[in-house]
C-alpha positions as CSV (number, residue, x, y, z in Angstrom):
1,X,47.7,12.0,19.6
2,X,44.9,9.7,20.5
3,X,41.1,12.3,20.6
4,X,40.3,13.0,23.5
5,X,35.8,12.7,24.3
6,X,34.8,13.1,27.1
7,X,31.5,11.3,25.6
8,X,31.0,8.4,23.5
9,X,29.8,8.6,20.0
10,X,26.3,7.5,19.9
11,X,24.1,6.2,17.0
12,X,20.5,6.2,17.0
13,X,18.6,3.8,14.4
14,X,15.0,4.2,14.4
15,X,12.9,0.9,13.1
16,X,9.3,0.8,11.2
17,X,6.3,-0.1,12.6
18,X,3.8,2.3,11.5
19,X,1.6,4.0,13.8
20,X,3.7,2.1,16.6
21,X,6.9,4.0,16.0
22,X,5.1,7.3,17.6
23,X,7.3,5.9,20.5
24,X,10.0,6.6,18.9
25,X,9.2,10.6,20.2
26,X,10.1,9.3,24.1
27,X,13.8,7.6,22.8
28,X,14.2,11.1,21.1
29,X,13.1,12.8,24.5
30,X,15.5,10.7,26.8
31,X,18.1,11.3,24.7
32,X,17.8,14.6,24.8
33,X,17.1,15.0,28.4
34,X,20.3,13.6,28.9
35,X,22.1,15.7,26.8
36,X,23.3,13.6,24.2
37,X,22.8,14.6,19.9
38,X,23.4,11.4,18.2
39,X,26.0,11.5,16.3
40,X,24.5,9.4,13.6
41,X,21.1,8.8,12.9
42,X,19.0,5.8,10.9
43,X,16.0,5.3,9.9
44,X,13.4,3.0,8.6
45,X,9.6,3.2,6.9
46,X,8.4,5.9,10.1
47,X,11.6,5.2,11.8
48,X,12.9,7.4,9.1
49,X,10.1,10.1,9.3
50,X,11.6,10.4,12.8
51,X,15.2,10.2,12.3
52,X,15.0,12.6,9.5
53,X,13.4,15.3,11.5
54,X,15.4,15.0,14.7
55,X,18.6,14.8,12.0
56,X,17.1,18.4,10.4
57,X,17.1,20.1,13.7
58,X,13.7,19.6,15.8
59,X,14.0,17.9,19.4
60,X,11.6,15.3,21.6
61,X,9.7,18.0,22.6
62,X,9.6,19.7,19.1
63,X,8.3,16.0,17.6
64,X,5.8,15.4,20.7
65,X,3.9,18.6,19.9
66,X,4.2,18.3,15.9
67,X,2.8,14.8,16.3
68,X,-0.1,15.5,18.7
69,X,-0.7,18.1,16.4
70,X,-0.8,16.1,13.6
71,X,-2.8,13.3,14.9
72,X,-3.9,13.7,18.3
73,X,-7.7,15.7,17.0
74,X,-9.0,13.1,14.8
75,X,-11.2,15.7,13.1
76,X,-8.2,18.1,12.6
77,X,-6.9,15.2,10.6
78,X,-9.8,14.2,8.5
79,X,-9.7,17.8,7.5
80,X,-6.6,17.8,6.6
81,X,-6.9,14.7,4.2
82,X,-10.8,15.7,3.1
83,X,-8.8,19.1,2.0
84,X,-6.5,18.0,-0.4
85,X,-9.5,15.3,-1.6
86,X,-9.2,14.9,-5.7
87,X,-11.7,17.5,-7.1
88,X,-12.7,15.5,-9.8
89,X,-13.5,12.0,-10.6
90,X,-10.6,11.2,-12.5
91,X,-8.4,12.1,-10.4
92,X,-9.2,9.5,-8.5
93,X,-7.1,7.0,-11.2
94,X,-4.3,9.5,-11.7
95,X,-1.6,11.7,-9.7
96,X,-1.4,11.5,-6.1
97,X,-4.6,9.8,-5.4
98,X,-5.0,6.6,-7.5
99,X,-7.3,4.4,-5.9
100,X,-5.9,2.3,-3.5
101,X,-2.2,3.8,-3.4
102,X,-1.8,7.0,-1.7
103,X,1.3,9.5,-3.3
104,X,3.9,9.1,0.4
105,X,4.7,12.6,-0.5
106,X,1.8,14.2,-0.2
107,X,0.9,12.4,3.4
108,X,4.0,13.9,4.2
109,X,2.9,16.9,2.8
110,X,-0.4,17.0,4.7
111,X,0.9,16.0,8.2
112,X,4.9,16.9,8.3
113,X,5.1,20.0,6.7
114,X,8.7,21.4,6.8
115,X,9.7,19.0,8.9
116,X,12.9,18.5,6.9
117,X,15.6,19.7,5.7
118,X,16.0,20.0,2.0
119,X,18.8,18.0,1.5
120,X,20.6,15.4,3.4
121,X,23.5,17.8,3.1
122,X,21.5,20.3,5.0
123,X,21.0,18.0,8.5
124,X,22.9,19.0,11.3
125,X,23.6,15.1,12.3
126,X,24.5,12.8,9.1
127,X,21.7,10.5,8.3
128,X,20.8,7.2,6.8
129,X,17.1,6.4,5.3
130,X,16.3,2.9,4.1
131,X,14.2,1.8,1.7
132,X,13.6,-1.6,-0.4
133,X,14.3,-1.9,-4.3
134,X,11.9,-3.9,-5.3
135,X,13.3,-4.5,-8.9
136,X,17.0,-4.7,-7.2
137,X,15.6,-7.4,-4.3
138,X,18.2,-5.4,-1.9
139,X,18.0,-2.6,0.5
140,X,18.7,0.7,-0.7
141,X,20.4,2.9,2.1
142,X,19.9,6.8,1.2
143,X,22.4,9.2,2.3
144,X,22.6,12.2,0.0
145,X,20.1,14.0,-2.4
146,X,16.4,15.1,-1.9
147,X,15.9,14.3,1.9
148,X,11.9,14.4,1.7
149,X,12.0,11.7,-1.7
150,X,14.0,9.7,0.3
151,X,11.7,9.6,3.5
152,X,8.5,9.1,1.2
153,X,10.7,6.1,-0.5
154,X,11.0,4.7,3.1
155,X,7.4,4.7,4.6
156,X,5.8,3.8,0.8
157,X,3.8,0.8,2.1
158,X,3.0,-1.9,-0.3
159,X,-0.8,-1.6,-1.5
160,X,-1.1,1.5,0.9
161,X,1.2,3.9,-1.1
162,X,3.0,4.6,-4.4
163,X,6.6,3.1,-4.6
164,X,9.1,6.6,-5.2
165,X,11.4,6.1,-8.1
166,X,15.2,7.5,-7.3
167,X,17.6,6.9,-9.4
168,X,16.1,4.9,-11.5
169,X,15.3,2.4,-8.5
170,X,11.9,1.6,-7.4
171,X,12.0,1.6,-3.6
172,X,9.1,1.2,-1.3
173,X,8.9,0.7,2.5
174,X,12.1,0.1,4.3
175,X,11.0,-2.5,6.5
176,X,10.5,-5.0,4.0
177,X,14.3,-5.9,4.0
178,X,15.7,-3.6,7.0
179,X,12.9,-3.1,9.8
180,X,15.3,-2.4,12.3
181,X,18.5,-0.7,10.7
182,X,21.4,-0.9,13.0
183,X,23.6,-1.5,10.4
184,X,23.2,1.6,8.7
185,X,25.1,3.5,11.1
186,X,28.1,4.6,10.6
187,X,30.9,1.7,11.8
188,X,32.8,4.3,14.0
189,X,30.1,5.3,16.6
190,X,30.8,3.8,19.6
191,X,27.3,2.8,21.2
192,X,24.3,2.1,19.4
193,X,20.8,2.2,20.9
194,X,18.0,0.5,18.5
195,X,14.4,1.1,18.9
196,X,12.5,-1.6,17.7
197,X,8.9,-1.0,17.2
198,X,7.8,-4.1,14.8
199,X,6.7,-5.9,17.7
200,X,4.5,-9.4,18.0
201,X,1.0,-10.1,17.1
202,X,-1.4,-9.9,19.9
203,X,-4.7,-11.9,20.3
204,X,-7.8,-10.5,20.1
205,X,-9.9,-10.5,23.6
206,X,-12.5,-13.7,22.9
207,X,-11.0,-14.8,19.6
208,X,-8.9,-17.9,19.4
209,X,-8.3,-16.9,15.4
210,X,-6.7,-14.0,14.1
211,X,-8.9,-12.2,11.1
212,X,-7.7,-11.8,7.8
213,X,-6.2,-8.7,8.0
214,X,-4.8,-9.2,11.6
215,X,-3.2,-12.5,10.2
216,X,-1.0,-10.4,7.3
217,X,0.0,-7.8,9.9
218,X,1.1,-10.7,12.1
219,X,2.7,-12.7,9.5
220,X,4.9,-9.4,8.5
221,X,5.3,-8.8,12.1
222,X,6.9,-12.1,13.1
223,X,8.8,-12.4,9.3
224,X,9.9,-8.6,10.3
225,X,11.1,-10.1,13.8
226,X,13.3,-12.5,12.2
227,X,15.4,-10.1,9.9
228,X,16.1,-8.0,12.5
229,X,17.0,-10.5,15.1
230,X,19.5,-11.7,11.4
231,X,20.1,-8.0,11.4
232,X,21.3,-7.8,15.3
233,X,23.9,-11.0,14.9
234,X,25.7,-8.6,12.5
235,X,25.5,-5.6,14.5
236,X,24.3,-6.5,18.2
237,X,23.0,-2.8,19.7
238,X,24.5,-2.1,22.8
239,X,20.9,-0.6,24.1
240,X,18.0,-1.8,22.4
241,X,14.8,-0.5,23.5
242,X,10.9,-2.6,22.7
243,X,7.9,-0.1,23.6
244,X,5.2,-1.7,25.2
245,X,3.2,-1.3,22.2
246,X,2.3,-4.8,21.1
247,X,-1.1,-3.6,21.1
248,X,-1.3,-1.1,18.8
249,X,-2.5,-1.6,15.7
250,X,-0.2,-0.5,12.7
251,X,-2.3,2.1,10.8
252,X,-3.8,3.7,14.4
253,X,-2.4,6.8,13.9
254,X,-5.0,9.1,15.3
255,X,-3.6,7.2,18.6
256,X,-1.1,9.1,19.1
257,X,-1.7,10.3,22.7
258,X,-2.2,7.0,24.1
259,X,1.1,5.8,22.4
260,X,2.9,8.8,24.1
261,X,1.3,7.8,27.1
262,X,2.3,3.9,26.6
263,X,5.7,4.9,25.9
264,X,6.8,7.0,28.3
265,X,8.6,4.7,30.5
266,X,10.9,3.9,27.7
267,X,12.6,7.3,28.8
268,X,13.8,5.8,32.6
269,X,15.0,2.5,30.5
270,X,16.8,4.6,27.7
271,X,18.5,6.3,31.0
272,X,19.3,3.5,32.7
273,X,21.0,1.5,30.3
274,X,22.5,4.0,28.1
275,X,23.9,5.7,31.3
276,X,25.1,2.9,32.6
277,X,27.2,2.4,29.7
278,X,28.5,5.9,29.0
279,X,29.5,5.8,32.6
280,X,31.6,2.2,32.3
281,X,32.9,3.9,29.0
C-alpha cells in the first residue's frame, strides 16, 4: 500500500557566500513559519554552518538571535577574537593562529558555540556538508562522523583558513566545486528549495574599475555562478530563492542586522512559491 503524506518531502540546500549567507536565517524562518522541518538538509562553506545547526535542533528564531548575537555588536566580537589572541609570539607561526590562515574550528569555536550536534548521527534531520578535496580535485560530501570537523572543512576558505584533514582528505571550502548543493539531497525528497547566496559583482558608486580585491571576489563570484547554474541542469530546484544581497560584501560579517533586514522579504517569496507548490502537490 502506496504511503500516504499529507505533505510533501522537502529538502533544504543552503549555498556559500560568506557573510551573505546570514540570509539564509529568513529561508529558515519561513520555513518554519509555515510549519514545514525539512526533511533533508545540505549545506555549503556557511550554507553548511546553517544547515548544520537547524539539522541539530535550533529554529529561525533560535539562529536570528545566536547570529545577532554573534555579530550584530562589533565590539562584542572583537572581544571575542582579541580573547583567544596567541599569548606569545610564536604562536603566531604555529596552532590555530598561523599568520594568514585562521584554524575554522576555533572561529567556530568563538562565534557558534554548541551550535551542533556531536555527530551527524545525533541531528534530528539527516544532513549533507560539502567540502572540496583539494588533493582529490572532487567534492567531498560529508554525512557521518564528527559533525563540527566537517562544518570547519566546509567554510575553510583558501588563504583565509586552514584546510581540515578527514580521512586522510584535505578539504577546504565547499564552494569551490559545489556553491550551491542541490544535489546533495537525498534523490527521494519531493520538492527542493535552493538558496543561493553567491550572487554578482556589484560596481562601486564612481568607479568604472573594480579594485584588486573586488576583482577576485567577482571573478569567484561569476566562476561560482556558472557551476551552480551546471549544478541546476542536473538537479533544477523547484523553489530557488536569490537574496537581495548583491551588495554585501563577502567577509562583512559584523553586518549582520542589515542583512536580516535586507532579507526579510525572502520569507513572503519562500511562502509564495513553496505554497503554491505544496498546494498543486
Amino acid at each position: 500500500m502506496q504511503e500516504l503524506r499529507t505533505l510533501p518531502r522537502v529538502g533544504l540546500a543552503l549555498g556559500g557566500g560568506g557573510a551573505r549567507g546570514i540570509a539564509h536565517v529568513a529561508v529558515i524562518e519561513a520555513l518554519d513559519e509555515m510549519g514545514i522541518v525539512p526533511t533533508a538538509l545540505a549545506g555549503t562553506s556557511i550554507g553548511a554552518i546553517y544547515a548544520a545547526a537547524r539539522a541539530s535542533g535550533l529554529d529561525g528564531a533560535s539562529l536570528r538571535a545566536r547570529t545577532l548575537e554573534s555579530f550584530g555588536d562589533r565590539s562584542a566580537a572583537f572581544a571575542k577574537l582579541w580573547n583567544r589572541r596567541p599569548k606569545k609570539f610564536g604562536d603566531l607561526f604555529s596552532g590555530s593562529w598561523s599568520l594568514g590562515q585562521l584554524s575554522p574550528e576555533t572561529v567556530l569555536d568563538i562565534f557558534v558555540p554548541e551550535a551542533f550536534a556531536a555527530t551527524f548521527a545525533d541531528c534530528s534531520i539527516p544532513l549533507a556538508v560539502v567540502a572540496t578535496d583539494f588533493w582529490g580535485g572532487r567534492e567531498a560530501v560529508l554525512s557521518s562522523g564528527d559533525l563540527r570537523r566537517a562544518v570547519a572543512a566546509s567554510i575553510a576558505l583558501p588563504s583565509i583558513f586552514k584546510s581540515v584533514v578527514i580521512d586522510g582528505r584535505v578539504l577546504m571550502d565547499g564552494g569551490v566545486m559545489n556553491p550551491v548543493p542541490v544535489d546533495a539531497l537525498p534523490v527521494d525528497v519531493d520538492l527542493v528549495v535552493a538558496v543561493d547566496v553567491v550572487s554578482y559583482p556589484e560596481p562601486d558608486e564612481g568607479k568604472a574599475l573594480p579594485g584588486a580585491l573586488q576583482a577576485v571576489i567577482g571573478a569567484t563570484q561569476l566562476m561560482q555562478q556558472q557551476i551552480a547554474a551546471y549544478k541546476f541542469e542536473t538537479r533544477r530546484p523547484d523553489v530557488l530563492i536569490r537574496p537581495p544581497v548583491n551588495d554585501v560584501h563577502v567577509l562583512d560579517f559584523l553586518g549582520a542586522e542589515k542583512i536580516l533586514a535586507a532579507a526579510e522579504p525572502v520569507k513572503d517569496e519562500v511562502k509564495r512559491k513553496l505554497g503554491r507548490l505544496i498546494e498543486a502537490w
